[in-house]
TIFI-994142 format. One record per residue (C-alpha): x, y, z; residue in three letters. Coordinates in nm, 3 decimals. Layout:
<rs>
R, X, Y, Z, ALA
...
</rs>
This chain:
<rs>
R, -1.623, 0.755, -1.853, UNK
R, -1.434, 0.565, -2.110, UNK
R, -1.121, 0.766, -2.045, UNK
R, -1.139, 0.659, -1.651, UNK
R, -1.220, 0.272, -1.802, UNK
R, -0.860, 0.305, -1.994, UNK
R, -1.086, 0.215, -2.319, UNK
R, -1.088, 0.300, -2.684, UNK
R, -1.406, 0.369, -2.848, UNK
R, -1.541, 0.468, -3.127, UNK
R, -1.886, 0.629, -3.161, UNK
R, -2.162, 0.475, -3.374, UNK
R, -2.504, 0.622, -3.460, UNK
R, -2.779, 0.418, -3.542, UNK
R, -3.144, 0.412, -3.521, UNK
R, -3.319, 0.332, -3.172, UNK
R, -3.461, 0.022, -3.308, UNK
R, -3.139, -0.122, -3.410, UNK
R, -2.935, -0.070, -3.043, UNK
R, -2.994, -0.340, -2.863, UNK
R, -2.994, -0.569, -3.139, UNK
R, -2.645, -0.423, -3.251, UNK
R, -2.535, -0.514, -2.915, UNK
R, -2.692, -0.885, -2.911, UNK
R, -2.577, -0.934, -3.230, UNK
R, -2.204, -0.821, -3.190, UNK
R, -2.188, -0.555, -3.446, UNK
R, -2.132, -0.279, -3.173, UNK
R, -1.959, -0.354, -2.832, UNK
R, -2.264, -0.154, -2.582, UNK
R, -2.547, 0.100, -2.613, UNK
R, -2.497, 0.430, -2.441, UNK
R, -2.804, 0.599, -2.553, UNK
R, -3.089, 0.616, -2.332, UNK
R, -3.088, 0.230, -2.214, UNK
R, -3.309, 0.230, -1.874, UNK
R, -3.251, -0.065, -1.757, UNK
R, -3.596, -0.253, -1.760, UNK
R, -3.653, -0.640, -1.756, UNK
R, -3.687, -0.665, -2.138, UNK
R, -3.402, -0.555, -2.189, UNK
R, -3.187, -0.754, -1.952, UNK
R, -3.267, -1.038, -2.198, UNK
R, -3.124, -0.866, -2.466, UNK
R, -2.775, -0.708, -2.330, UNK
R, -2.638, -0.677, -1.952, UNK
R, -2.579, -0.372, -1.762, UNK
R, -2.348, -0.174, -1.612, UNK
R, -2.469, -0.076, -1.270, UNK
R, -2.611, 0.250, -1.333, UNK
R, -2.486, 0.608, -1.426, UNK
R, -2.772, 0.792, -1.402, UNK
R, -3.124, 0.796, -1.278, UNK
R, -3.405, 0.969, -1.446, UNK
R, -3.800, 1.048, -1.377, UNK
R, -4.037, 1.036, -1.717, UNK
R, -4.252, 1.305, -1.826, UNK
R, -4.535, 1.416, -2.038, UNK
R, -4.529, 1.686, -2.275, UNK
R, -4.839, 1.819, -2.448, UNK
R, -4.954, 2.134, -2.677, UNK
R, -4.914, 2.503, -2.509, UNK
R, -5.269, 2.517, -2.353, UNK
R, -5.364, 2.174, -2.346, UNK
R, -5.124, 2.019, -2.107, UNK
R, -5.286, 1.845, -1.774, UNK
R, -5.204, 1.841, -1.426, UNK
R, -5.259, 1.420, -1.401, UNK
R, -5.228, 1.060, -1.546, UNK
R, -5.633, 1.076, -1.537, UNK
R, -5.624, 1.422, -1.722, UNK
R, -5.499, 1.167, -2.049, UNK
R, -5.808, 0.950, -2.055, UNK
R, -5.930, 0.942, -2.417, UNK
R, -5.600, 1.078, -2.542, UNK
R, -5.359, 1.021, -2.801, UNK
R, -4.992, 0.914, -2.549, UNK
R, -4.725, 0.869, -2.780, UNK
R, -4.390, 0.706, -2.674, UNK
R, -4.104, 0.477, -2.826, UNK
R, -4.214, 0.087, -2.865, UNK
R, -4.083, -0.102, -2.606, UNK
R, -3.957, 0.149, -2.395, UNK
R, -3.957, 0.242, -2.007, UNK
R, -4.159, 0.553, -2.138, UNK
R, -4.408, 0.279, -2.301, UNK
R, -4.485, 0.098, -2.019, UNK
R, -4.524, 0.403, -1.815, UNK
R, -4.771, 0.510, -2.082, UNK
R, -4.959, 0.154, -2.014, UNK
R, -5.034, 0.262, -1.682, UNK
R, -5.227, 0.588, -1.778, UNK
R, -5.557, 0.453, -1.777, UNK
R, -5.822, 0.449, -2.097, UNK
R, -5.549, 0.674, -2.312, UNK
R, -5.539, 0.543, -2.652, UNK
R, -5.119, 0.457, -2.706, UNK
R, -4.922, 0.518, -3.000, UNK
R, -4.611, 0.312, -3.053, UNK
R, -4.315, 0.518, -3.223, UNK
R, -4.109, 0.237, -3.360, UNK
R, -3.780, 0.446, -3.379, UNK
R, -3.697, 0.312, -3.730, UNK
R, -3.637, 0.676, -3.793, UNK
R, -3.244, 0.891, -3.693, UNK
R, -3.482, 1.077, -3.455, UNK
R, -3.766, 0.949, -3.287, UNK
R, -3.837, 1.183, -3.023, UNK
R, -3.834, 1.466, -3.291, UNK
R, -4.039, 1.220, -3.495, UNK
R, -4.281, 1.192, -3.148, UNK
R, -4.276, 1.602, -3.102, UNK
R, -4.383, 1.652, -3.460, UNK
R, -4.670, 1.454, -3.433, UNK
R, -4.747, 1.630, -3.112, UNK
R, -4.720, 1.964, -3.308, UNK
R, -4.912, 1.830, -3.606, UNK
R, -5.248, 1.690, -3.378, UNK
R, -5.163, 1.365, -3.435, UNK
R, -5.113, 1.287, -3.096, UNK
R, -5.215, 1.453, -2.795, UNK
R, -4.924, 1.395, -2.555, UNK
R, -4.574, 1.215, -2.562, UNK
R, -4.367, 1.035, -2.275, UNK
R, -4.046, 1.041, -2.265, UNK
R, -3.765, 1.108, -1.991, UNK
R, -3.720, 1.445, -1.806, UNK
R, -3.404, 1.520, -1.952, UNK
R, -3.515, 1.491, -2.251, UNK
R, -3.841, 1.697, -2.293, UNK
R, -3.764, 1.959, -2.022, UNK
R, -3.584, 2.169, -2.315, UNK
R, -3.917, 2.109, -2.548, UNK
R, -4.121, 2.183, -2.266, UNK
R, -3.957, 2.512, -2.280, UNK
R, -4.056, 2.603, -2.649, UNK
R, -4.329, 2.818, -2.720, UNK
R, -4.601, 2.583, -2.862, UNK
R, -4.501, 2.301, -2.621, UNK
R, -4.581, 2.265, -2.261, UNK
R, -4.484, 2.075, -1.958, UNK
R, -4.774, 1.818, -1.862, UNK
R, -4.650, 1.675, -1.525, UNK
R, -4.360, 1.428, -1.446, UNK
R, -4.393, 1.077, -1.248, UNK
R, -4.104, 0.994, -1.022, UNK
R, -4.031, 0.643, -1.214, UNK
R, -3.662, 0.686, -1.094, UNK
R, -3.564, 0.498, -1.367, UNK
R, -3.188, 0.364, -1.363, UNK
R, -3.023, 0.395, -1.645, UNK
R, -2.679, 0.206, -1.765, UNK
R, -2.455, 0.094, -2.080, UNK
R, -2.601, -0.212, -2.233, UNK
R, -2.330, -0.469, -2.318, UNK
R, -2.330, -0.785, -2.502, UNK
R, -2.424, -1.109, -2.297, UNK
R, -2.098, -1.248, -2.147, UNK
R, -1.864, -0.933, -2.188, UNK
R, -1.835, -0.948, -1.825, UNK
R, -1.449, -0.781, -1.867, UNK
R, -1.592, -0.481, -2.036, UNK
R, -1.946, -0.494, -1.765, UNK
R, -1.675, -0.457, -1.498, UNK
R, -1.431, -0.208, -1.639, UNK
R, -1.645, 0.033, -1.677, UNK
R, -1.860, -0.006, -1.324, UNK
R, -1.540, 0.041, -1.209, UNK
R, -1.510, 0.319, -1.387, UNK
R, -1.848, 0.461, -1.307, UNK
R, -1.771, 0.347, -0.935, UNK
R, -1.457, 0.607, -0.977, UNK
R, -1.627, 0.928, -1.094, UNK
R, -1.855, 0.912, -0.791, UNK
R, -1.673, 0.869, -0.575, UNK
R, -1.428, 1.133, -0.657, UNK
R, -1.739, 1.356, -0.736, UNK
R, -1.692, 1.400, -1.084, UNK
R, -2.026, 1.266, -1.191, UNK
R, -2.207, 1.491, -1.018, UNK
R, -1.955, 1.802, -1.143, UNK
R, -2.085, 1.706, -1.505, UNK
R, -2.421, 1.687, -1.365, UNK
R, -2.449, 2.003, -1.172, UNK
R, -2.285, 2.169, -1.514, UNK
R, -2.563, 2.035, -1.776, UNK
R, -2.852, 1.942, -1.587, UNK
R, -2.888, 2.210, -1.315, UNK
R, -3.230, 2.241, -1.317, UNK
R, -3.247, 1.799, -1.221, UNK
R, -3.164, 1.650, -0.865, UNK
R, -2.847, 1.473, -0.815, UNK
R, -2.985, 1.122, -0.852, UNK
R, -2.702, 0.962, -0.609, UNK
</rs>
């Protein structure tokens, strides 16, 4: 993608907490990482148009996973603060939520190991991400809800050169049908999302 934008780039890893604000703030240029692109966040950073779209899903203990959103009443949902996954969690009605502030280098393994330890009950969290955990032994698939949420590069307020470069960019590779050759490679058992 950056390649096709004719940009340099160098990758930094930070905390999920601290992405957006990096962005606002200047010290990084955009997030790449997971940014569905929900109103919250469009006060923070703008978007690209999107790259990707993805559904959300709920994992749970081998055994104990349900077929529903009502099959969660009562339980323990965790999912990152402020997230897509969060407010998805909101709608499951009379499940108790559990914010995962993502102060940590992993918060998704942070949100599995509380599933593992009983500490929660379920997590949310896109498909892409848990279908490999849903494939573990002590870890099983719940269900998914077709959220079709977009996802895109967040970029600091009024980088509109950059915003365009690289939809232009993304505009390219699908075109030309390379986005969904990288997609049929890696994520073969997901739907083509354009």
């Amino acid at each position: 993608m950056f390649a096709e934008a004719d940009l340099n780039f160098d990758w930094v890893f930070l905390p999920w907490n601290d992405l957006l604000p990096s962005v606002a703030e200047g010290r990084t240029d955009g997030v790449w990482c997971g940014q569905g692109i929900i109103p919250e966040r469009l006060d923070i950073v703008d978007f690209t148009d999107p790259y990707t779209i993805f559904n959300e899903s709920v994992i749970m203990r081998a055994g104990e996973a349900v077929a529903t959103r009502e099959g969660l009443v009562g339980k323990r949902v965790g999912a990152i603060a402020d997230s897509a996954n969060m407010r998805l969690a909101r709608t499951f009605d009379d499940a108790i939520l559990v914010p995962f502030d993502g102060a940590s280098d992993d918060v998704l393994g942070d949100m599995v190991s509380a599933l593992r330890a009983g500490q929660i009950d379920a997590v949310v969290d896109d498909d892409v991400a848990l279908g490999p955990i849903a494939e573990t032994h002590d870890i099983d698939m719940a269900f998914t809800v077709e959220t079709r949420n977009p996802w895109g590069m967040g970029v600091q307020k009024g980088r509109d050169e950059l915003r365009e470069g690289i939809n232009a960019a993304i505009a390219r590779i699908k075109i030309d049908g390379r986005l969904e050759a990288v997609w049929t490679k890696w994520l073969p058992e997901l739907q083509y999302p354009f």
